[in-house]
C-alpha positions, 0 to 999 in steps of 0.5 A: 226300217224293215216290217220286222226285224230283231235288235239286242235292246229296245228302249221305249221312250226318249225322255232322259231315263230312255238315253240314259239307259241306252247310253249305260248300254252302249258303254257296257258294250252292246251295239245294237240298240234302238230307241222309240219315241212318241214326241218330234224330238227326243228329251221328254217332258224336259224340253218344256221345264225351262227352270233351273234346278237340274244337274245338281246331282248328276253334272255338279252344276245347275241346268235348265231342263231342256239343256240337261236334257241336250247333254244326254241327247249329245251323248246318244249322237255321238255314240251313234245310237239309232232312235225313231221319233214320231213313233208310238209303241202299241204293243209288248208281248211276254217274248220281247216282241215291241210293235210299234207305228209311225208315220213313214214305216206304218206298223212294224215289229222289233223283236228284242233282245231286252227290253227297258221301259222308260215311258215316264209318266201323265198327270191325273186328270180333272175327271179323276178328281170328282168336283163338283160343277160343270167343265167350262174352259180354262181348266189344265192340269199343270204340265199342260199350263206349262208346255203352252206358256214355255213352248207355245207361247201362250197364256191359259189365264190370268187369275189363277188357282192351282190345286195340288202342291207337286213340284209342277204345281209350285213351279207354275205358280212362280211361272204364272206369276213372272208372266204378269198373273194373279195366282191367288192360292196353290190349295193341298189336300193334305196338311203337308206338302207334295213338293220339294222345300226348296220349291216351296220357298222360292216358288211361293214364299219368294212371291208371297203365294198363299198355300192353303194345307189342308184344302180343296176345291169343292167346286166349279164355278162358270158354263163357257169360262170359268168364273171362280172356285169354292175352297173348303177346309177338309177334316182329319178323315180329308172330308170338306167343312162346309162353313169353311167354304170360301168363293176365289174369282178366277179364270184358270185352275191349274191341276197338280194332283198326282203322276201316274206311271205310263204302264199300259204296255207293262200291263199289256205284257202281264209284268205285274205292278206294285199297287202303291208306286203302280209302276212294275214290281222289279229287283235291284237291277230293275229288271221285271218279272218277265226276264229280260224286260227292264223299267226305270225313270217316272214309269217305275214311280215317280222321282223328285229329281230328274238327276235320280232318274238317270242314275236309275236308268244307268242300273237298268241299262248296265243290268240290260247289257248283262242279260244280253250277253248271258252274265245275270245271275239270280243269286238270292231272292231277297224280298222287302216289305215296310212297315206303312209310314214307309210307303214303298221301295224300288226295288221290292226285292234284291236277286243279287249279292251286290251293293244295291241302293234302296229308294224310298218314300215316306207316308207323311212328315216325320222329325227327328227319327230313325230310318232302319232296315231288319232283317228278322231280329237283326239291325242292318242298318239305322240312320237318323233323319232330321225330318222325312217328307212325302214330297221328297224321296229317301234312300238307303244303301245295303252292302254286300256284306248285309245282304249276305248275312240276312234270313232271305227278308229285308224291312224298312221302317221309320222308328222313334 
C-alpha cells in the first residue's frame, strides 16, 4: 500500500457491522472499498462467542457466533473486497482523511470518499467502578474471562462471582460452569436485569445460578489472589445497606458492567455524541453530523442482538454508496426527543421522507403498555406492549406517510 492514497469508502472495523456495511456497498455498486482491522483476523469480537443464539433474525437458523461471523467474511472474499488486518486506525479528520498504522506499511493515510464507523465497543473497567480493596489477581471483565477460556484455553478461576447481569455476564456464568466452576452469584446493581430473558433462564435458571437484584460488590477481598468479596443489598437511591453485608469466598470476579462505544476517532473528528447512547448523534440513514461519515453496529450503541447490527449496518453501507455517488438528499430535519422512560433512540433525527425504523431503549421494566409516537398533538403511531425492559432493544416503524404529515418534531413515549 501506497503512503497516501484516495479510495470511495473506508470502513473501520472488521467486526460483523464493518462487513456488512462493506458488503451493502458493494451490492449498492461501489468498487473501491477498503476495510481496516485492528485484530489478526476479521469477525470481531464474534470469534470468541462460541454459543448458539446467532442468526435468528438474520439467517432464519441458529448460529454460533464465530460461524455468523464466517457467513459475512465469505461474503467479503467473494465480492473480492480488500481489507487490512493487523492494522490500527490512529487518526479521522473532518475531511474524511483516515490514518492508519500496521506493521508492514507503517503509517500511511486514505483519503475517503466516505467513511463508516464500525468500531464496536469495550467494557467498563474495574476502575470505573469504584470498589473498595486492593487489585489482587483474578479480577477480568466478562469478555476478557470469555476470550481466555473459548480461545486460549485457559481457566481464570474456579470459584467464581460475576458483577453485573449484561448478556456477556449470564453467558459466562453458564460457561464457567460447563467448565467444572462454582459460580456462587451473578450480583446486579438494579433491581432488573440487564440481559435478555431468554439468557436469564437458560444461563442461570437452567443451572440453578443465584442472581442477586438489587446488589453489589462493596468489597475486595485478598493482596496476591483474591480471596473472596463483600455483597451489599443496595437501597432505592442504589446506596448499599451495610447490615446486608454478606462475605462470598471466591478467586475470580467477573465483571459485566456495561459496554462503552469505541469513539475516540468520532470525537477525534468533532462528530458530536448523544450523551446517553455516547455513540455519534446520526439520521436515519446513520450517517453523522459530518457529511459523509457513517456509524453503525456497537460503536453508535449498544445492541442486544448481533442480527440487529447487520441490519444497521446494511442502512449505513446502502446510505454510504448514496453520498458517494451524489444521490443523498436532505429532504426534512426532523428531530426526535423521549419522554425519559425512553431512554434514547437511534436515530435522533430523520432527513429523509422514507420509511425509517426507529430503535429504542426503555429506562427500566414497563407491562402492559403503550409505546407512542407524537408529533405535536397528533397520534403517529400507538402499540401495546406486554412488557418492556432495559436489557432488550425495541423498535418502531414510521412510514413515509407519517413523516409527511408531522410539524417537523417526533416524541417517543411509553403511556399507560
Amino acid at each position: 500500500m501506497t503512503l497516501h492514497r484516495k479510495c470511495e469508502l473506508v470502513v473501520i472495523g472488521g467486526g460483523p457491522a464493518g462487513m456488512a456495511a462493506a458488503i451493502a456497498a458493494r451490492e449498492a455498486g461501489i468498487e473501491d472499498i477498503l476495510i481496516l482491522e485492528r485484530e489478526e483476523a476479521l469477525g470481531g469480537i464474534l470469534r470468541q462467542c462460541i454459543h448458539n443464539g446467532f442468526g435468528l433474525h438474520r439467517f432464519g437458523e441458529e448460529l454460533t457466533g464465530p460461524e455468523y461471523a464466517y457467513r459475512y467474511e465469505k461474503e467479503v472474499k467473494r465480492l473480492g473486497i480488500p481489507y487490512c488486518l493487523e492494522t490500527t486506525v490512529v487518526g479521522l479528520s473532518p475531511d474524511r482523511t483516515v490514518t492508519a498504522m500496521n506493521k508492514k506499511d507503517g503509517i500511511f493515510t486514505v483519503e475517503a470518499g466516505a467513511v463508516v464507523l464500525a468500531m464496536g465497543c469495550r467494557e467498563r473497567p474495574k476502575g470505573a467502578l469504584n470498589i473498595a480493596g486492593r487489585r489482587p489477581s483474578g479480577i477480568y471483565t466478562a469478555g476478557t474471562a470469555q476470550k481466555f477460556v473459548n480461545m486460549k484455553g485457559y481457566m481464570p478461576g474456579r470459584e467464581v462471582v460475576i458483577l453485573g447481569s449484561g448478556d456477556i455476564g449470564l453467558i459466562m456464568a453458564r460457561r464457567m460452569t460447563l467448565e467444572g466452576a462454582k459460580v456462587h452469584a451473578v450480583c446486579e446493581l438494579m433491581p432488573y436485569s440487564g440481559g435478555l430473558a431468554r439468557n436469564i433462564e437458560q444461563c442461570l435458571n437452567d443451572f440453578n445460578i443465584p442472581l442477586k437484584l438489587s446488589h453489589t460488590v462493596t468489597e475486595i477481598h485478598g493482596k496476591e489472589r483474591l480471596e473472596g468479596v463483600t455483597v451489599c443489598q443496595v437501597d432505592g437511591r442504589l446506596q448499599p445497606i451495610a447490615e446486608t453485608a454478606e462475605y462470598i469466598p471466591c478467586d475470580t470476579l467477573l465483571l459485566s458492567c456495561g459496554l462503552i462505544p469505541e469513539n475516540e476517532l468520532t470525537k477525534e473528528a468533532g462528530i458530536a455524541l448523544d450523551r446517553v447512547t455516547g455513540g455519534a448523534v446520526v439520521d436515519g440513514g446513520r450517517e453523522t453530523e459530518i457529511p459523509g461519515v457513517f456509524a453503525c453496529g456497537n460503536v453508535l450503541h449498544v445492541h442486544d442482538l448481533v442480527d440487529y447490527v447487520s441490519e444497521e449496518a446494511v442502512i449505513a453501507g446502502r446510505s454510504a454508496a448514496e453520498f458517494i455517488r451524489g444521490e443523498r438528499r436532505k429532504e426534512c430535519d426532523i428531530g426526535i426527543s423521549v419522554d425519559g422512560r425512553v431512554r434514547y433512540t437511534v436515530p435522533e433525527k430523520i432527513t429523509e421522507y422514507k420509511d425509517t425504523s426507529v430503535y429504542f431503549r426503555v429506562s427500566e421494566v414497563f407491562r402492559d403498555k403503550k409505546v407512542v409516537v407524537r408529533s405535536g398533538e397528533s397520534v403517529l403511531l400507538s402499540k401495546k406492549a406486554n412488557k418492556l425492559a432495559p436489557g432488550e432493544m425495541e423498535t418502531v416503524k414510521l412510514t413515509e406517510k407519517m413523516l409527511r404529515e408531522c410539524d417537523g418534531k417526533i416524541s417517543v413515549s411509553i403511556e399507560e
